[in-house]
Wavefront OBJ file of the C-alpha trace (Angstrom):
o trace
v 0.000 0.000 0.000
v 1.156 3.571 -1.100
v 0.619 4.971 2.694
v -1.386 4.427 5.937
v -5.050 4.046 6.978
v -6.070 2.534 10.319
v -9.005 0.251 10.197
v -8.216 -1.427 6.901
v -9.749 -5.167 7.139
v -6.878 -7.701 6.817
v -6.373 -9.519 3.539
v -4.935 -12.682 3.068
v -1.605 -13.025 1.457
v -0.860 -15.067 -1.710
v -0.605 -17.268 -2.533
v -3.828 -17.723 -0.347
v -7.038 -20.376 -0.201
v -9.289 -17.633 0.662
v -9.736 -14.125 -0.622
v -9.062 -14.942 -4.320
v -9.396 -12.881 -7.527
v -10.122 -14.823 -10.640
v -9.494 -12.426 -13.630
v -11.480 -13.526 -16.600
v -9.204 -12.725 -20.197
v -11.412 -12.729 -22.792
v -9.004 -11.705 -25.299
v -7.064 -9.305 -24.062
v -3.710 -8.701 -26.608
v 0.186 -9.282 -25.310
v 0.040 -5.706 -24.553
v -2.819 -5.629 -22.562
v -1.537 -8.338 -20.531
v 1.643 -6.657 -19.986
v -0.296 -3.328 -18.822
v -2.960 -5.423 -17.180
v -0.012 -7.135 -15.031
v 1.699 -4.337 -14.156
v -0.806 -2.398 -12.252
v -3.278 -5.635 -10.664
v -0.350 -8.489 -10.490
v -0.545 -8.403 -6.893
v -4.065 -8.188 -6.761
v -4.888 -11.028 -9.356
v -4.672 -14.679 -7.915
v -5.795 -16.693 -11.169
v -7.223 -16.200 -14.237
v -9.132 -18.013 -16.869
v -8.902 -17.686 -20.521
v -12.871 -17.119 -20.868
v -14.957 -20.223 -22.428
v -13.063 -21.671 -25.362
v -11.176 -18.301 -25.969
v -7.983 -20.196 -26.345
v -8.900 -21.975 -29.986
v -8.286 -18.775 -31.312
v -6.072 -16.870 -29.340
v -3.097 -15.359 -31.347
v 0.444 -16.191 -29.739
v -1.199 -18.335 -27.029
v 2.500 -19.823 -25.530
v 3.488 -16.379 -25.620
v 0.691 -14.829 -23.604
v 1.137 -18.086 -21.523
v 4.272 -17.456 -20.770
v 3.581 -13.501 -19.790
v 1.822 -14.755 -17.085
v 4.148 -17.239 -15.563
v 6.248 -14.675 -15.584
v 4.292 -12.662 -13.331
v 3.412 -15.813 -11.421
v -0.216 -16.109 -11.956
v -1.581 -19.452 -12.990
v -3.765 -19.683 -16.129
v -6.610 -22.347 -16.983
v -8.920 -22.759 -19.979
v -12.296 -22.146 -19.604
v -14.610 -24.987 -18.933
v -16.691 -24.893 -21.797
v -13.413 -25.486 -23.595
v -13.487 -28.905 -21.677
v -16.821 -29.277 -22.661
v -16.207 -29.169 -26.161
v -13.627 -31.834 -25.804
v -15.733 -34.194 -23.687
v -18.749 -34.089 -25.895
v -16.574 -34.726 -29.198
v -15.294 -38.266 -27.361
v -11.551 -36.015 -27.040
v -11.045 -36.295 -23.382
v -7.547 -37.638 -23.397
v -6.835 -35.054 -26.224
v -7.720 -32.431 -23.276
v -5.331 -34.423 -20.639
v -3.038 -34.221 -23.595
v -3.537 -30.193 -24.154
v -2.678 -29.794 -20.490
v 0.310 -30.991 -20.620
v 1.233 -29.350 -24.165
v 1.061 -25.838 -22.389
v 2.244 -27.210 -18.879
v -0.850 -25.754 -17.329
v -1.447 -26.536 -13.391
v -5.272 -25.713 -12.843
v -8.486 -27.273 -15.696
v -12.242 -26.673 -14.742
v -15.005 -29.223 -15.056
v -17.863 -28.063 -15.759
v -21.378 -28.931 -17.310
v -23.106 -25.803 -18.209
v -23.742 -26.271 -21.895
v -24.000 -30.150 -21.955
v -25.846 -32.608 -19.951
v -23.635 -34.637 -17.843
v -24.494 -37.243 -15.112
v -23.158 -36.154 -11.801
v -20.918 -39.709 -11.590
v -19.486 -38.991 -14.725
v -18.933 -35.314 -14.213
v -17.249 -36.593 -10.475
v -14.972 -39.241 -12.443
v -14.138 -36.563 -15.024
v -12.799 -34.539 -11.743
v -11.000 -37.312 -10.199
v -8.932 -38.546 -13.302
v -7.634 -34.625 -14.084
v -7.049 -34.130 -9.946
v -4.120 -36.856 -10.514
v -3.050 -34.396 -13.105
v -3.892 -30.768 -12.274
v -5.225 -28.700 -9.737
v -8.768 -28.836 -10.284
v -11.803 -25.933 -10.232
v -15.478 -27.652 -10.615
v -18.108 -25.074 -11.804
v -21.899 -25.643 -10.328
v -24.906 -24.296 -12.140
v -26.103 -23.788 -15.829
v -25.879 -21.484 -18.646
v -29.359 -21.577 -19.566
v -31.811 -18.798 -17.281
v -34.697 -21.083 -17.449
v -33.034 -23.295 -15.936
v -33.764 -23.568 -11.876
v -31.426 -25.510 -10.024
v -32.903 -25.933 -6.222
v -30.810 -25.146 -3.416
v -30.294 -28.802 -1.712
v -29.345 -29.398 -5.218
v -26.578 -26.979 -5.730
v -25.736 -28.230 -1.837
v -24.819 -31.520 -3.202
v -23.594 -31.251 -6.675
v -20.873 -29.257 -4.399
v -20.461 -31.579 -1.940
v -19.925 -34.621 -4.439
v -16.955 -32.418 -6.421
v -15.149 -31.404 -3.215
v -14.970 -34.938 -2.512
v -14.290 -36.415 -6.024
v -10.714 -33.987 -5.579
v -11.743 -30.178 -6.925
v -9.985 -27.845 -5.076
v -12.525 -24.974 -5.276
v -16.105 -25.758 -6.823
v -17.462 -22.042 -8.571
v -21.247 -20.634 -8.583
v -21.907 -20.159 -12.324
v -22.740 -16.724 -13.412
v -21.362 -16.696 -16.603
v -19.803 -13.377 -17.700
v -22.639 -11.423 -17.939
v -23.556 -12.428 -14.019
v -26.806 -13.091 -15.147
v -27.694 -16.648 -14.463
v -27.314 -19.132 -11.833
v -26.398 -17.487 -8.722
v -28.433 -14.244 -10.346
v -31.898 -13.290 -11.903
v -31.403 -12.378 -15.117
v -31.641 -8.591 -13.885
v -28.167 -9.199 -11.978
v -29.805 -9.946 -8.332
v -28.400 -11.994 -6.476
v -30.598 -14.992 -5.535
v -30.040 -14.638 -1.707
v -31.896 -17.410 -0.363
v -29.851 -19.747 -2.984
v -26.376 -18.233 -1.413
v -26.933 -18.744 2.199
v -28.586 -22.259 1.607
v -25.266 -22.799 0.377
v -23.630 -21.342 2.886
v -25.207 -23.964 5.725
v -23.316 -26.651 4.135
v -20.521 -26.076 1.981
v -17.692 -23.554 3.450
v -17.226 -20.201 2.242
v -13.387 -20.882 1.443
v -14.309 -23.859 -0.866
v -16.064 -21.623 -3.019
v -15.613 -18.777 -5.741
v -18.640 -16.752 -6.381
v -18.680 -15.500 -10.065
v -19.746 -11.952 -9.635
v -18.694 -9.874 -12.663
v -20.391 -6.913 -11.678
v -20.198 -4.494 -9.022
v -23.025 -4.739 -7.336
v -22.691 -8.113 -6.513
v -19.119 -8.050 -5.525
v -20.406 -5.529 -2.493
v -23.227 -8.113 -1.647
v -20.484 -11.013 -1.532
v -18.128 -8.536 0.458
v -20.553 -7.148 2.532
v -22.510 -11.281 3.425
v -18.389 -12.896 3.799
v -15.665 -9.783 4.568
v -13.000 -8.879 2.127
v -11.322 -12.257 2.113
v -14.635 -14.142 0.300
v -13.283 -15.899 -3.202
v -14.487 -13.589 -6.316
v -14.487 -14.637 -10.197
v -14.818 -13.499 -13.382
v -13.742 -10.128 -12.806
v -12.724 -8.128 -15.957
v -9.242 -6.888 -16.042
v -9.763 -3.438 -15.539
v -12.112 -4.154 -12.324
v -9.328 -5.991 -10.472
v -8.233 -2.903 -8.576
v -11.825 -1.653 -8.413
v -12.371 -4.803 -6.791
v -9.908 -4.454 -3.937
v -11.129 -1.149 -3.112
v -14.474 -3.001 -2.253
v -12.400 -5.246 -0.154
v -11.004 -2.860 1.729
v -13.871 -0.566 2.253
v -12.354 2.521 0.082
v -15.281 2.294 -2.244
v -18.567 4.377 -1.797
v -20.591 0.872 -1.634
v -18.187 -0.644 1.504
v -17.310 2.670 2.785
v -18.942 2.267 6.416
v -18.477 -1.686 6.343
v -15.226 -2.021 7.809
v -15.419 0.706 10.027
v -15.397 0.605 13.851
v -17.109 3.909 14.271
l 1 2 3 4 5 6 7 8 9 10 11 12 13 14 15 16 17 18 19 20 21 22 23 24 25 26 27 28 29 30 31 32 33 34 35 36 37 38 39 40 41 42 43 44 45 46 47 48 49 50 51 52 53 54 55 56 57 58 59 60 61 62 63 64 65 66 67 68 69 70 71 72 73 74 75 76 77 78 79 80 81 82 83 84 85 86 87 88 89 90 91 92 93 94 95 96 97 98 99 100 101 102 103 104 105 106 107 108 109 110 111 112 113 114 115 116 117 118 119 120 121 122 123 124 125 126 127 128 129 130 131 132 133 134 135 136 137 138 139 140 141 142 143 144 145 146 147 148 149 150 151 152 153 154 155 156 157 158 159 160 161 162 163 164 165 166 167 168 169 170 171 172 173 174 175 176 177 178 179 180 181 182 183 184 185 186 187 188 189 190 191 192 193 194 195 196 197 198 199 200 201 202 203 204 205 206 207 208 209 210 211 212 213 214 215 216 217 218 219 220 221 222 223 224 225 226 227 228 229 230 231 232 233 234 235 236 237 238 239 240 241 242 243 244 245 246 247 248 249 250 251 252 253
C-alpha cells in the first residue's frame, strides 16, 4: 500500500485459499496483458482464458508465458473442456494440459448434460493431473437448479478432488447465482452457505453490485471470479472498504 489508513480489514496473502481474484481474459492482446499485469499483479490470484477463448487466441504460448512470468496461474475455460468431452476427445484435453504445462483445468457442465458420476470421475482422473476448479450451475436462465441441489452437486466435487467448486454466473452475471436482472438470488447463497464452506467456493460476480453483496454477506477475504481486467483494482477497493458501496463496512465507528 502507497501509505497508511487505520481500520483497513486484513487480507490474506498469496498465494492464499481464501480471498481470491479470478481475472477472466477474454481476449485481451500481449500488450494488454503486460499493462494489465503491471498495475493488478498483486491483486490477481488466477485467471481463466474465458470459455473456449484459447482456440483462437493469437500467440497463445506467448501470452502463456507472460503470465508465468508474473506468477499467476492460467486455466482454460470450462466450456473449452466441454467441447472436448462431448466430441469423445477427453484424453486429447489431458493431452492439451500438458502441451502448455498448465497446473489448474475446470469441469464443468453448463452447456451439456452430464451425469453427476461422470462429471465426479471426469474430476478425479484430471485431480491426478492438475489442480482442479469444478463449476456448479447452468448457462441456460430457465433453468432452476434448487438449493439442496446446488448443496450436493458441491459436496460430491469437493470430494471427487476439486480444489474450489465455482457458482456459475457466466460473464454477464446473469444466471445461476443471479436473476437475469443481476440480483443476487439470496436465499440460494446462504442455503449454500449452511453446508458447503465459504473458502471452498468462488462466487462468479462480474459486476459491481454483486461483488459488495459477496463482500458485505463474507468480509474482504470471500473468493471472487470473473472479474474483468480493468475491475481488479476496483475490486480491492471493495475489499477494503475505500469504495462508496463498503465505505462504512469495515469501520469501527
Amino acid at each position: 500500500m502507497n501509505y497508511t489508513l487505520t481500520q483497513i480489514p486484513d487480507r490474506t496473502a498469496k498465494p492464499r485459499q481464501s480471498g481470491l481474484t479470478m481475472v477472466m481474459d477474454k481476449g485481451l492482446s500481449l500488450r494488454q496483458v503486460e499493462d494489465f499485469l503491471s498495475t493488478s499483479a498483486e491483486y490477481t490470484d488466477i485467471v481463466k482464458l474465458g470459455w473456449a477463448t484459447s482456440f483462437v487466441t493469437p500467440q497463445l504460448d506467448e501470452k502463456l508465458a507472460i503470465y508465468e512470468s508474473a506468477g499467476i496461474p492460467v486455466y482454460f475455460g470450462g466450456t473449452l473442456f466441454e467441447a472436448f468431452v462431448v466430441r469423445n476427445q477427453f484424453d486429447d484435453y489431458r493431452r492439451l494440459l500438458d502441451r502448455y504445462n498448465l497446473k489448474y483445468a475446470e469441469v464443468s457442465d453448463g452447456s451439456i448434460e452430464m451425469p453427476q458420476d461422470e462429471k465426479c470421475e471426469y474430476i478425479r482422473t484430471l485431480a491426478q493431473q492438475v489442480t482442479v476448479l469444478s463449476e456448479v450451475g447452468s448457462k441456460d436462465e430457465a433453468k432452476i437448479i434448487p438449493p439442496y441441489k446446488w448443496i450436493k452437486l458441491m459436496q460430491a466435487e469437493l470430494e471427487a478432488g476439486a480444489w474450489k467448486v465455482i457458482g456459475e454466473a457466466r460473464e454477464g452475471g446473469n444466471v445461476g447465482l443471479f436473476r437475469s436482472s443481476g440480483e443476487v438470488r439470496q436465499g440460494l447463497v446462504e442455503e449454500i452457505l449452511t453446508q458447503v464452506p465459504s473458502e471452498s467456493i468462488i462466487w462468479e460476480a462480474p459486476q459491481k453490485a454483486q461483488q459488495v453483496w459477496f463482500v458485505k454477506l463474507l468480509g474482504a477475504n470471500v473468493n471472487l471470479g470473473n472479474i474483468a481486467p480493468h475491475e481488479t483494482i476496483p475490486l480491492e477497493t471493495i475489499r477494503l472498504g475505500l469504495r462508496g458501496d463498503t465505505f462504512t463496512h469495515f469501520l469501527n465507528t
